[in-house]
Structure formats: structure tokens, C-alpha cells
N, C-alpha and C positions, 0 to 999 in steps of 0.2 A: 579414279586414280588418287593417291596421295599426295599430299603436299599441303604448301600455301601459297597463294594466289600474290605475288608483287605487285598492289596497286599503282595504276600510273601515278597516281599524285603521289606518291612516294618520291618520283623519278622528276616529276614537273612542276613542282613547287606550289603546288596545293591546284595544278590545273587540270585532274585527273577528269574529273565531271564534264569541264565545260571539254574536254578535248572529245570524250566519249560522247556527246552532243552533237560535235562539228563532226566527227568523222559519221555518223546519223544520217547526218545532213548530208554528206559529199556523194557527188552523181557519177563519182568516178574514180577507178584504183587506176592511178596513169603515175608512171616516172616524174621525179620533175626532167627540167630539158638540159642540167650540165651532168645525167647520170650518161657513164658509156656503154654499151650494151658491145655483149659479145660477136665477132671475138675480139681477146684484147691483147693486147703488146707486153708482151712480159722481158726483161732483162734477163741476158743471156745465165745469168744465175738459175735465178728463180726457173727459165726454161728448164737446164740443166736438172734441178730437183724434180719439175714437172714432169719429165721424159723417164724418169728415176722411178719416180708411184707408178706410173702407167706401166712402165715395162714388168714389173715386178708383179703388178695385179695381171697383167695379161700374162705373164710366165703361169701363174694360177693356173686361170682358165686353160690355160694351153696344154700343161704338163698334168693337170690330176683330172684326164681321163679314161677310162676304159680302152686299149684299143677296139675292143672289136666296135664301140657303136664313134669313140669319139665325142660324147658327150660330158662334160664336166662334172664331176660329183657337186653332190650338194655341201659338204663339207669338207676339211682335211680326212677328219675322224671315217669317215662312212666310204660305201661303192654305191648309195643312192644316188638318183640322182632329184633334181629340182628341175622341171621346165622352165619353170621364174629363171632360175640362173642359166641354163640353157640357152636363153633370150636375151642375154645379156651376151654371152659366149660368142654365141653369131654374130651379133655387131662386133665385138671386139675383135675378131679374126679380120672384120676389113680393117680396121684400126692398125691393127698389128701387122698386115700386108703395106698399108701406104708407109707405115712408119719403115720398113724396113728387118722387121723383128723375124717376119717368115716368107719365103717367097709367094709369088702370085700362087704358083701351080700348088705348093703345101697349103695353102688357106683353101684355095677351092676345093683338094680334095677333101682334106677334115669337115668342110661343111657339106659336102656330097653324102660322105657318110654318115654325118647327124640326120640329114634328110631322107635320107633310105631306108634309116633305124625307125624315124619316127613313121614315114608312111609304110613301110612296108609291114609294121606292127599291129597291128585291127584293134587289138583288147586295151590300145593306151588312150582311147577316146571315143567321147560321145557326142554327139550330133556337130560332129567335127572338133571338137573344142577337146581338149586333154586335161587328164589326169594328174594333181598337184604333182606326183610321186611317181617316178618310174625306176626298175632295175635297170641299174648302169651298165648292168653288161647285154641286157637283150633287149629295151625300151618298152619292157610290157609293165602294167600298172602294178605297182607294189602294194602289197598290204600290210603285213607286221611290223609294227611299231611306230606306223606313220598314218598322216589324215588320209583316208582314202576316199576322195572325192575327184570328179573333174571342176578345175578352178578356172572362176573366168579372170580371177585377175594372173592369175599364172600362164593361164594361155596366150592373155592382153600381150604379158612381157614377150613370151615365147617368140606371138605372131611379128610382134613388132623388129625383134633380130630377122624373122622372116625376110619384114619387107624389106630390111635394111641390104641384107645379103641378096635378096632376088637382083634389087636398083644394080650392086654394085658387081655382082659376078656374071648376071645375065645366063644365057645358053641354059644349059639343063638343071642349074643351081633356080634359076627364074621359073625353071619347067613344076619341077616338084613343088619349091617351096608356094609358085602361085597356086599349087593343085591343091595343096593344104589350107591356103588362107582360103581358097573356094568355099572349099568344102564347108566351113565354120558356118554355124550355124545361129548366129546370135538372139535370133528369134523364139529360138525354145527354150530360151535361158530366162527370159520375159515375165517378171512375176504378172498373177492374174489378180483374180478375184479373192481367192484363197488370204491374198494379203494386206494388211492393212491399208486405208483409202487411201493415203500419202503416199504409200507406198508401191500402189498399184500402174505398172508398165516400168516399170527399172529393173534393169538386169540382177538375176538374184547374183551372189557370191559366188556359190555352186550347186551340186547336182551331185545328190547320191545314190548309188546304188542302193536295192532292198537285199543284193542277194551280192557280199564280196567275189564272190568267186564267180559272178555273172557281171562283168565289167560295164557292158553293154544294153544290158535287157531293162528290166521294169527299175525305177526310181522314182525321185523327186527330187524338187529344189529345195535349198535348206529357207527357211524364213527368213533371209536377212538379204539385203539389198543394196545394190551400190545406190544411195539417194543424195549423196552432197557433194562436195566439189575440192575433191582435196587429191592429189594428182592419180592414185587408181582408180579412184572413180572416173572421172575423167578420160584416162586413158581407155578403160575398160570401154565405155563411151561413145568415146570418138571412133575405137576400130569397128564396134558397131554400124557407126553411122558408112563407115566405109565400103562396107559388103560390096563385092559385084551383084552379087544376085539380092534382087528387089525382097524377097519369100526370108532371106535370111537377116535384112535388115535391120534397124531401129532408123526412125523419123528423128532428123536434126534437132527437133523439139524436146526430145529427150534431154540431149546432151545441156542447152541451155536449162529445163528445168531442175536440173540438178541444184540440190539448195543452195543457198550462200549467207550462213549466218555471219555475220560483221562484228569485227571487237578491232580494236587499238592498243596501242601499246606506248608508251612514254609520249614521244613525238612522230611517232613511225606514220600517222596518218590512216584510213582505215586499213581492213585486214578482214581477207572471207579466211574462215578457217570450220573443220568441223569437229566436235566435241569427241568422239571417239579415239581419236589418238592425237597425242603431241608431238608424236615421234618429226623427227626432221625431213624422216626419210618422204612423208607425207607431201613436200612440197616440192621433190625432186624426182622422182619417177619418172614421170611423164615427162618432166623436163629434156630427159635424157635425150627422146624421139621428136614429141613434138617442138617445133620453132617456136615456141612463144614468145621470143624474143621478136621474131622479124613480124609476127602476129599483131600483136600491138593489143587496144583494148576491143571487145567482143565486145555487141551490141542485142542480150536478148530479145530487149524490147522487139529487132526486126522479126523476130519470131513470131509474138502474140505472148511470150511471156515475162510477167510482172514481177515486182518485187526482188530482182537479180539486179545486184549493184555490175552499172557495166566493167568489166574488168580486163587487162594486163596479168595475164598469170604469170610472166616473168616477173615482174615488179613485185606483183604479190607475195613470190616465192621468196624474193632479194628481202623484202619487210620482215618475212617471217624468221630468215638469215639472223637479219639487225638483229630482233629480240631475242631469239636465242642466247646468241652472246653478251648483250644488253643485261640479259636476267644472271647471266656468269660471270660477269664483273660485277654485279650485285650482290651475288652470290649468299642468299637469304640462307641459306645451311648450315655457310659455313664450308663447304667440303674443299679437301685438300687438293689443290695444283690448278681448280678453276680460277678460270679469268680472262683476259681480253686475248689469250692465243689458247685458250683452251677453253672450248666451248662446245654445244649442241646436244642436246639430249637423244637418243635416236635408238633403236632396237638393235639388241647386239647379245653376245655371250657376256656372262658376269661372272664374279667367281661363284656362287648358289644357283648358276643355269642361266636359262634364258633370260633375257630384261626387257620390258617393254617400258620405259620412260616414256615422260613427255613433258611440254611447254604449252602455254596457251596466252591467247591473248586475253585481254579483260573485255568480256562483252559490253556492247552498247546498242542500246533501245534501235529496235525497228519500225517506226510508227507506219500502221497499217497494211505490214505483212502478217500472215498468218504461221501460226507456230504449229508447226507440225510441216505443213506444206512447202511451206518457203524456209523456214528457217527449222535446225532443231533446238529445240526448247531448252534441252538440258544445259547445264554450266559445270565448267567440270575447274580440281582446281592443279596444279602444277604435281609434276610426280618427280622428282630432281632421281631417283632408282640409287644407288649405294654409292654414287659418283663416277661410276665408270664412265670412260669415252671411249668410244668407234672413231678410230682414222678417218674413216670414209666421210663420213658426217661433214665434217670441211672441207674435205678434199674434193666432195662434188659439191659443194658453195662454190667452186670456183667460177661455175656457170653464172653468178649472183653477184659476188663479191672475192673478186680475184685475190686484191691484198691482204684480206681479212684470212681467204683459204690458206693463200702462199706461207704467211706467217706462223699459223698454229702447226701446218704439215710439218714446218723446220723446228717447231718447237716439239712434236709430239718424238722425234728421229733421236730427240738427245735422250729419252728414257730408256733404261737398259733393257735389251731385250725384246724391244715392239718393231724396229727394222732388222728387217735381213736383206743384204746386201741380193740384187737382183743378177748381180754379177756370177757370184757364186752358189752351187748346188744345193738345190732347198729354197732357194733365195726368192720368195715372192712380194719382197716389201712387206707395209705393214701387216701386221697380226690384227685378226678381225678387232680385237680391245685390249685394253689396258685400264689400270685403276692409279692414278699417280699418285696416292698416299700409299699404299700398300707395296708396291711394286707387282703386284698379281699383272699376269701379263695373258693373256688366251690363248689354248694351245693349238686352234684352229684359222686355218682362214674358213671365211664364203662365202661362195659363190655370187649370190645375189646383193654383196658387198664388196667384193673384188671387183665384181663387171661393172657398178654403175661410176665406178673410181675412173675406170677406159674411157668411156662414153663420155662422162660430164666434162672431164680436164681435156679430151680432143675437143667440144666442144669450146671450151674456154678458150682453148690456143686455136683452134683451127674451122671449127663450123662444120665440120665432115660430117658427121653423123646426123646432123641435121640435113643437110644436102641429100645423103644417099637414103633418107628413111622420105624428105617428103618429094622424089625425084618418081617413084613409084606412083601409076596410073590412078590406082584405087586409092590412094593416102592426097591425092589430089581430086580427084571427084571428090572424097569426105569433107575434102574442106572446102571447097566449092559449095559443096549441100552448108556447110556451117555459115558461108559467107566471109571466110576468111579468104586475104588477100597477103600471100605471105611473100613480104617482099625482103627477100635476100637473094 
């Protein structure tokens, strides 16, 4: 990625070295003890705004999809659809039932029908696990013009709306959707020998077909690998470790050895993060389902594996929060409208297309892990992308850093043209991005940027989606096998 790297000592008064030493040393990513963890108390204000993004991101999901399957497109523009965002969709319907947005009986049915579309289709998946891409109007796997692969981290998100809607609809919404998490197969997703030694027993990314128009028949897995510890892997992971059936699983040991290379940042203290992307979104995915919060810090070592700093993936995620915005009130660029309420680098529409930004922390020495295994080697350096910002991007910090989220959300509202009133027709709250020197505004929401806006800010205010995703049998044996003790 492009950029340049903001050295801590820049920020700490020539303490750059000895900090990246201390955080070396430290035996542990833990909160300190006056940080308050979700959920948190907001002023009827700030509520009032909070209730404002949500409804307007769930009008999204709600309103742009197909009737016949029910499922949310992947973007404004398109009738494709995303399972990623799909899995997002399913949680936000119970979201959108407690809050009062749609009735009990209107959320079960929409979710009835996404589940009927998805199992009653055979050609949208393999060895249970689904297709990045489906037609929005019959749920079979699409080909032209899109990745045509089955994705595990797409499935990851999908399964995870799963379990969320089984816990909380029960009756034949539990029926189907448990039939479908059965079915997954995460075992044959399993890189082997074929792959590099680091890399050997971690879930690949995906699984192609040889022959497009044979959805199901002979493939492979692509070369690349969930190996580090940044919330899709992770996530991807942990439903692994989940499985009912023994034949379909991955062993606990996986999920801990997933890497955890260490850097710091100003004062943040350490920080696992992985060198392939910087995007924001990286430490909030996961967040959305699993509790890390009530989680606390994870103990490899009980495992048999080494060189993993014990870790607080909420805390983690809140550090990686900090320097986001940390580095935008710095703002090394130069670019127009950052700073302390306009911050986070994160994947989004720009006006030349897609954007993949990113942030990083500044690496620091591992003495006596091994690079490749434990850690990846590479160093990557800041990619700041034309200056765009994603709404969302703060808006699910709110899981992290409630005040810091609250204040850029109210600061992004005052740009012409990025909200739309959720009141009114059309009205989905923010626009996927904006550029605030420019005024360029995106002419799309979505999906998988709308739904994690629902999820995170319920969480922030209310804890629900954490409740009804680890309330589910199997998302409780996986954490059992982890040895997590998730106390909320």
C-alpha cells in the first residue's frame, strides 16, 4: 500500500523506540480498569441520532430487496446480491423487530423467505458453505461480472445472521437455518499440503469451481489463507470451531494459532494487527457477533500455543479506534476536512471506484517468535486513498469508543448531501461515502456497510446482538472448546 508511515516518536517526544520495546515486552492486550465497556449510556440526544443511523441503515436492508427471495441487494446500483451482506440483513431484522421498525410476524416472514431461497437452491453452494455472489431474484450463484467463487468469509458473515435469527425467531426459522449451519462443511475448506508450511491447516479464503457453469462439481481452493488475526479471520475461525458435526470441524488450536504480529502506536500500548489490510473494517466484523467484550483477554498458551500475545480483542479493536483518528488529527497529507471528528481509513466507493485504504500500526521486535509462523514478516506503510470517508467506519466504533463515534456521525450529517432523512422516501441515512473537500458524495448505499451500522450501534446501546448470536447451542460449545467464559 501507499503512503507514509507516522512514526510514534513523532507523537511521543522522541519515545518512539523505547515504547515499541515496552509494548515487546507486555504479556498482555488488557483495558486499563476506568475504560467502560459496552453497553453504554448515551444522552437522550445523542440516542435520538443513534436511533436515526440505525433506522435509515435498516430501511436499506429492508427496502432494496427482490420480492420474490427477500434478500438485500449488494448494492443500490445492482439486483445482485452479497451473502456477506445477506448476514448482515438477518441480524438486523431481529434489530429492527425489537426496536419496533417492523412487526414480529413481518421479520419472521422476510427471514423465512431468505431461508427457503437459500436452501431450497442446490447450485448456490458447496460443501455447504455459499457462493460470494448470488442472483437476487432466484438465489442461484452468479457469474458475469462478479468473483465467482464460494467464500468462507462471506458464508462466515451469512452463518453468523443465521445464528442470530435461529436464537431469536426459534420454530422453523431455527428449523431451516440450523439445517444450513449443519450442513457447512468447514473441513474441506482446510488448506493441505499443497500449501505453504505456515500455512498448512487454516481455512483457505475460497473454493473455485473448474468448470462456471458446474457450480458444484470438481474445483479447488485458491492459495491464500485465513493465517492471522484480524476480525475475518477470526470470525471465519471461530464458526469453524463451532460445527455440530465432529467430520466438519477445525480443532480450537486453529483459531489460537492464528498469527499475531505486534506494533504500537503513540501511547496506545501494544496492538496485534495483520499487514494485508488497514482498512478499519478489519477490527470490527467479528465484533459485530462475537462478545469480546464480555470475553475479556484469551489465554493461547492454555492451548499448547506460543508466541500469541494473550489478548482482549475488544480493547484491541478500541486501540486500533485510537490511531485511526490519532493518525487524522495528524493528518500527514494534509487532506481536506480530516481530523479529531472525521477520521478512519476503511473500504468504501470513491469517486475513481472502488478504495481500499488503510492504517497501521508501527511494528515492534518479537524476540524469539518465528516469522512466517507466528508473525508475518512483512511491514507495510499507510495508504491515507484520495481522502474519502465511509460513515460507517465511526459509526460502528461506537462498539469501541462511543463519544469519539457519536461526534463525527453528527459531524459527517452537516455535509450536503451524505444524509437522507430516514423519515422520508428513499431515505436510508448515510450514503456508503463521501470526500469533504470535494463535495463528491456516493451514489450508492451497501449492504455490507449498511448492516454492520445496525449490529454495532444495537450493540453499543443495547447488547442485543451479542445476546441472541451467543444464546445459540453451537456458538456456545465453540466457545466452551475455546475456553472462553463469556460473562454477560
Amino acid at each position: 500500500m501507499l503512503g507514509v508511515i507516522i512514526p510514534a516518536l513523532a507523537l511521543c517526544g522522541g519515545c518512539g523506540v523505547a515504547r515499541g520495546e515496552a509494548a515487546a515486552r507486555d504479556s498482555v492486550i488488557e483495558s486499563p480498569k476506568d475504560v467502560a465497556r459496552p453497553p453504554f449510556a448515551f444522552s437522550k440526544q445523542d440516542e435520538a441520532l443513534l436511533d436515526e443511523v440505525q433506522r435509515g441503515a435498516f430501511r436499506f436492508l429492508w427496502e432494496s430487496c427482490d420480492p420474490a427471495t427477500g434478500m438485500v441487494v449488494d448494492r443500490s446500483s445492482v439486483k445482485t446480491v452479497s451473502v456477506g451482506g445477506v448476514g448482515f440483513q438477518l441480524s438486523a431484522i431481529c434489530v429492527g423487530v425489537e426496536r419496533g421498525w417492523v412487526t414480529r410476524g413481518e421479520g419472521e416472514e422476510r427471514t423465512l423467505l431468505i431461508l427457503k431461497t437459500l436452501a431450497n437452491e442446490k447450485s448456490n453452494r458447496k460443501a455447504g458453505l455459499f457462493y460470494h455472489y448470488l442472483d437476487g431474484k432466484t438465489g442461484a450463484a452468479t457469474v458475469e461480472g462478479y468473483e465467482h467463487v464460494v467464500s468462507t468469509i462471506d458464508s462466515a458473515l451469512l452463518f453468523a445472521g443465521m445464528f442470530t435469527a435461529s436464537s431469536y425467531f426459534g420454530g422453523e426459522v431455527a428449523t431451516i437455518a440450523d439445517g444450513l449451519l449443519e450442513e457447512a462443511n468447514w473441513a474441506f475448506f482446510v488448506s493441505g499440503k499443497d500449501a505453504q508450511p505456515s500455512e498448512r491447516g487454516f481455512i483457505s479464503l475460497a473454493w473455485k469451481p473448474s468448470d462456471q457453469k458446474d457450480t458444484t462439481g470438481e474445483g479447488k481452493l485458491l492459495p491464500f489463507n485465513w493465517v492471522d488475526s484480524g476480525d475475518e479471520h477470526r470470525l471465519v475461525t471461530f464458526l469453524a470451531v463451532c460445527s455440530p458435526k465432529e467430520e466438519h470441524r477445525v480443532e480450537a488450536e486453529t483459531y489460537y494459532k492464528l498469527r499475531r504480529k505486534l506494533g504500537t502506536y503513540a501511547d496506545l500500548g501494544p496492538i496485534v494487527w495483520f499487514p494485508w489490510s488497514g482498512a478499519l473494517f478489519t477490527s470490527f466484523f467479528a465484533n459485530c457477533w462475537i462478545d469480546y467484550a464480555a470475553i475479556g483477554v484469551d489465554e493461547p498458551s492454555k492451548f499448547g500455543v506460543k508466541n500469541r500475545i494473550p489478548t482482549d480483542w475488544w480493547e484491541n479493536a478500541r486501540r486500533m479506534v485510537r490511531m485511526h483518528r490519532l493518525k487524522a488529527i495528524e493528518n500527514p497529507k494534509k487532506l481536506p476536512g480530516w481530523g479529531e471528528n472525521l477520521w478512519g481509513t476503511n473500504v468504501s466507493d470513491s469517486k475513481d471506484g472502488y478504495m481500499v485504504p488503510g492504517l497501521f500500526p508501527d511494528p515492534v521486535p518479537m524476540p524469539g517468535a518465528r516469522p512466517k509462523f507466528d508473525f508475518a514478516p512483512e511491514d507495510m506503510e499507510d495508504n491515507w486513498g484520495d481522502g474519502t470517508v465511509a460513515p460507517y467506519t465511526a459509526g460502528c466504533s461506537a462498539m469501541f469508543e462511543p463519544k469519539l463515534a457519536v461526534e463525527a456521525l453528527r459531524h459527517y450529517r452537516t455535509f450536503k448531501g451524505v444524509w437522507n432523512d430516514p423519515s422520508k422516501t428513499g431515505g436510508f441515512g448515510f450514503q456508503d461515502s463521501f470526500h469533504p473537500g470535494t463535495g463528491w458524495v456516493a451514489p450508492d448505499c451497501v449492504a455490507i456497510d449498511q448492516g454492520p451500522l445496525v449490529l454495532a450501534i444495537e450493540n453499543a446501546r443495547t447488547g442485543k446482538v451479542w445476546k441472541w448470536f451467543h444464546a445459540h447451542k453451537w456458538v456456545k460449545d465453540g466457545a466452551t472448546r475455546l475456553g472462553w467464559d463469556v460473562k454477560r
